[in-house]
C-alpha positions as CSV (number, residue, x, y, z in Angstrom):
1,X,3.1,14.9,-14.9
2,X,0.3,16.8,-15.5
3,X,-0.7,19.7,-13.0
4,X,0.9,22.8,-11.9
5,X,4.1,23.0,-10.1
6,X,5.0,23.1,-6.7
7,X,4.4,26.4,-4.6
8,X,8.2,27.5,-3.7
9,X,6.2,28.6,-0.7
10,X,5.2,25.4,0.7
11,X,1.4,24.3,0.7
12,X,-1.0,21.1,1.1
13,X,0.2,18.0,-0.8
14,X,-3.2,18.5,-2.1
15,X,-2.6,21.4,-4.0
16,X,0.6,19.3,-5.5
17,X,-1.7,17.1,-7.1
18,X,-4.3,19.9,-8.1
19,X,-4.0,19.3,-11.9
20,X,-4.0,15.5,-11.5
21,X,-7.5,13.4,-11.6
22,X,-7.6,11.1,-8.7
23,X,-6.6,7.3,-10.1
24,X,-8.9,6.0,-7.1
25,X,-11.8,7.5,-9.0
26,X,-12.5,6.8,-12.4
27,X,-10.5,6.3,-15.7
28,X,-7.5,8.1,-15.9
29,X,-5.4,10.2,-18.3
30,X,-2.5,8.3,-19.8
31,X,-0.4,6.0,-17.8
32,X,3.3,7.1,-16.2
33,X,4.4,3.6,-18.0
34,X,2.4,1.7,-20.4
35,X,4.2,-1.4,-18.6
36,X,3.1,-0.3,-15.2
37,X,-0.3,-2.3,-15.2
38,X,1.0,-5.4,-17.2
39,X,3.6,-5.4,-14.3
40,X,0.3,-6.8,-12.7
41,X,0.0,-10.2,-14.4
42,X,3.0,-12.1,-14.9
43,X,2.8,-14.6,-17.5
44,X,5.9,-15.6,-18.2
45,X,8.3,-18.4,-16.7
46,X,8.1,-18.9,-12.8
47,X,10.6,-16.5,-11.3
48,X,13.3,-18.2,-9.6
49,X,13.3,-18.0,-5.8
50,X,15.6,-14.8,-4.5
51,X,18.4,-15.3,-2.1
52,X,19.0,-12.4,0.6
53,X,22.1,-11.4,2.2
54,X,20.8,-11.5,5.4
55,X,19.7,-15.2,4.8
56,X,23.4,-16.4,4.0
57,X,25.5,-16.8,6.7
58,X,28.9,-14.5,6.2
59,X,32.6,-13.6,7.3
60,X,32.8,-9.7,8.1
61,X,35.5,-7.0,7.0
62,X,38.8,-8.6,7.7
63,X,41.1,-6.7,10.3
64,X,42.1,-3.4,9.0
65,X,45.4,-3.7,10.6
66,X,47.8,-6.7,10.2
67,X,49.1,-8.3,13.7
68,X,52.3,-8.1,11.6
69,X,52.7,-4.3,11.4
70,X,51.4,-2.2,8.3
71,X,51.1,-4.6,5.4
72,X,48.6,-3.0,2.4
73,X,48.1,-7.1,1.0
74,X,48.4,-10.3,3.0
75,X,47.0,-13.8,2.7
76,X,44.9,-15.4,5.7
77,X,44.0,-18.8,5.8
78,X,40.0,-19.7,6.8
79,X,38.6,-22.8,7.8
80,X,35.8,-23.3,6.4
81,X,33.6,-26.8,7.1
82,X,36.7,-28.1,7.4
83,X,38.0,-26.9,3.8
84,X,41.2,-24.4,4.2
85,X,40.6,-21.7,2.0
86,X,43.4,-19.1,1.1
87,X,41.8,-15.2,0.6
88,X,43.6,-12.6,0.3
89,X,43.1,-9.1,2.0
90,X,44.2,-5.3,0.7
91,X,43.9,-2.5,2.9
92,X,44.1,1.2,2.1
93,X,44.7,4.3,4.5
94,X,41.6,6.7,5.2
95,X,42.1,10.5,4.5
96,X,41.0,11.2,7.5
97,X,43.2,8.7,9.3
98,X,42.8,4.9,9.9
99,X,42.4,2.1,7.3
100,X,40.0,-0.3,5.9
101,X,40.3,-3.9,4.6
102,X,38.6,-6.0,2.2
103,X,38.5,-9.2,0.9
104,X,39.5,-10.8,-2.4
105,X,37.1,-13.1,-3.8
106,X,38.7,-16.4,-4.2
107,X,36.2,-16.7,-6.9
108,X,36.4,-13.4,-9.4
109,X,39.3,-12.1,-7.2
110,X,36.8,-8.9,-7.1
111,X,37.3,-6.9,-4.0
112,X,34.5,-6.8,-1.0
113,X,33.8,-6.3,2.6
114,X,32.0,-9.4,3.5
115,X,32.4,-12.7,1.9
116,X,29.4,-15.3,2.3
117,X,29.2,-19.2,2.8
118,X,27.8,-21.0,0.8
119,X,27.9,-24.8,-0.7
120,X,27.5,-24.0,-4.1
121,X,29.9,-21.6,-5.3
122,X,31.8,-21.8,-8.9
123,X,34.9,-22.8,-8.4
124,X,34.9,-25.2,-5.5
125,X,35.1,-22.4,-3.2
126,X,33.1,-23.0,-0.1
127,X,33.0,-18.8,0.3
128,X,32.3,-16.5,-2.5
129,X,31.2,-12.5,-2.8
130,X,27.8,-11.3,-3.3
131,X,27.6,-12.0,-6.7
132,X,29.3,-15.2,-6.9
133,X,27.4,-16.7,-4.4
134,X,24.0,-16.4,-6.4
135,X,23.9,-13.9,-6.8
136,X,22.1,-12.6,-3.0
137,X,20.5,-9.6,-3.7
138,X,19.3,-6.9,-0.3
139,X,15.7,-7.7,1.1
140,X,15.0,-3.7,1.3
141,X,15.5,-3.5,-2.8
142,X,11.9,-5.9,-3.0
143,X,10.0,-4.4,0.2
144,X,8.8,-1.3,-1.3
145,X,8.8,0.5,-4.5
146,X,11.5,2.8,-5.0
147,X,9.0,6.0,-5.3
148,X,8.1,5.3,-1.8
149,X,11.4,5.3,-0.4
150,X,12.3,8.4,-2.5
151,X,9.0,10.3,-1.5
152,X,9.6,8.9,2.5
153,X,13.5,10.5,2.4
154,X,12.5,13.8,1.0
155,X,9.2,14.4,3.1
156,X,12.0,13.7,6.6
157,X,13.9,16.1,4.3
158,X,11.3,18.8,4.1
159,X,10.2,18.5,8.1
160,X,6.7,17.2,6.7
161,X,4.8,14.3,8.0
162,X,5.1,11.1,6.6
163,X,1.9,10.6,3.8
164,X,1.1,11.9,0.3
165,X,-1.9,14.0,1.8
166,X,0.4,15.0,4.8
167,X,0.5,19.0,4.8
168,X,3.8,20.8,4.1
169,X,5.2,23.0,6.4
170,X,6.7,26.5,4.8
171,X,9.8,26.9,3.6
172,X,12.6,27.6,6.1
173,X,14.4,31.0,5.6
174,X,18.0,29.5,5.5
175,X,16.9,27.6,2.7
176,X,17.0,29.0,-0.5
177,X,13.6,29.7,-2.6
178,X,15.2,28.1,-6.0
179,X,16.3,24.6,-4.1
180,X,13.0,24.3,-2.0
181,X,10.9,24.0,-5.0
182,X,13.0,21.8,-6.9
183,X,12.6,19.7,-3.3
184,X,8.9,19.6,-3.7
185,X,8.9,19.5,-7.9
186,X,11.0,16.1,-7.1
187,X,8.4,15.0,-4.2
188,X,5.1,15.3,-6.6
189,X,7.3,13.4,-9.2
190,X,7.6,11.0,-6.8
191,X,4.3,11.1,-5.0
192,X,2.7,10.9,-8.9
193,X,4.1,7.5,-9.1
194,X,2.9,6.2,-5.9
195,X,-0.6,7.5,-7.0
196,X,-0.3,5.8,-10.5
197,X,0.6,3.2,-8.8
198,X,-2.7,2.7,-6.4
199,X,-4.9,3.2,-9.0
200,X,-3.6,0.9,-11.7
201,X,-3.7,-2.0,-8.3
202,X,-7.3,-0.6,-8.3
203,X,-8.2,-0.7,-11.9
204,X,-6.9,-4.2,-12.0
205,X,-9.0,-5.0,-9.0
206,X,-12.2,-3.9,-10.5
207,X,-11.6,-5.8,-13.8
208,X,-10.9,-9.0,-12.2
209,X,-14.0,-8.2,-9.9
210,X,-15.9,-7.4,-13.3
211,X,-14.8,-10.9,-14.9
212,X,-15.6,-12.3,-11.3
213,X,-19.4,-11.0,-11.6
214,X,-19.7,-12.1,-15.7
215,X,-19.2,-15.5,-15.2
């Protein structure tokens, strides 16, 4: 990224980007990724429809004690759509006390903490884990860029208000001068993307506005 770094001190989130030319005005220097704008126009195969976890319905954690005293590996028996099904459970003891069970996939025998139903599963096996199941992938992995989420988490992190143009507050005196502007050199990185990001959208915008107007 081009620009200064961070003031240790705290500042605007202006100033972060002091050395950067604004992608919402004009060309550009050189893109973050060279496949950032032809992430725009997909012209490939049709992408196959995503299944979410939260779409699927699912069998929770097993019991993370056995109603027969302290077993570490048992087998329970569940009915599923009228198909008996035979999964087995492990459990392991907490450092800090208690214990925690998961399932064995009847499928890949991999072990898991939910288990989800479905009717096509390899195997014949009317449950299945995350990845044998579709594989389901999380909803929040394909709501917003990562960038986002990263610049979101350490803005809460700093005490600042949410917002690349959001002002930062000073640095706190318990925290050290050295791991505050690492905090903010890792914010601008991840601001920087966000703002690559808007103007490539907008640079594809006007093109397709430009081809619009020729024809």
């Amino acid at each position: 990224m081009r620009g200064h770094p961070p003031s240790p001190e705290g500042g605007s989130a202006s100033s972060i980007f002091s050395g950067l030319r604004s992608p919402l005005d004009g060309p550009v220097g050189t893109p973050i990724s060279g496949s950032m704008e032809a992430s725009l126009r997909w012209s490939g195969a049709p992408r196959p429809r995503r299944r979410f976890v939260d779409a699927v319905p699912k069998v929770g954690p097993p019991p993370a004690r056995s109603p027969l005293g302290d077993l570490a590996r048992e087998t329970l028996v569940l009915v599923v759509g009228g198909a008996e099904v035979e999964i087995e459970i492990e459990r392991q003891e907490r450092p800090n006390g208690g214990a925690i069970g998961y399932w064995h996939c009847p499928v890949c025998d991999r072990r898991c903490c939910a288990l989800f139903v479905v009717g096509n599963a390899s195997a014949g096996s009317p449950v299945a884990c995350r990845l044998c199941a579709g594989p389901l992938d999380y909803r929040s992995r394909h709501v917003l860029h990562p960038a986002m989420t990263k610049a979101a988490k350490l803005r809460k992190k700093l005490g600042a208000a949410p917002g690349p143009l959001s002002k930062l507050p000073p640095r706190p005196p318990h925290w050290r001068s050295d791991y505050w502007a690492r905090t903010l050199a890792e914010l601008a990185a991840a601001e920087g993307v966000i703002a690559e990001l808007l103007g490539a959208t907008l640079r594809e915008v006007k093109r397709r506005k430009a081809r619009l107007d020729g024809q």
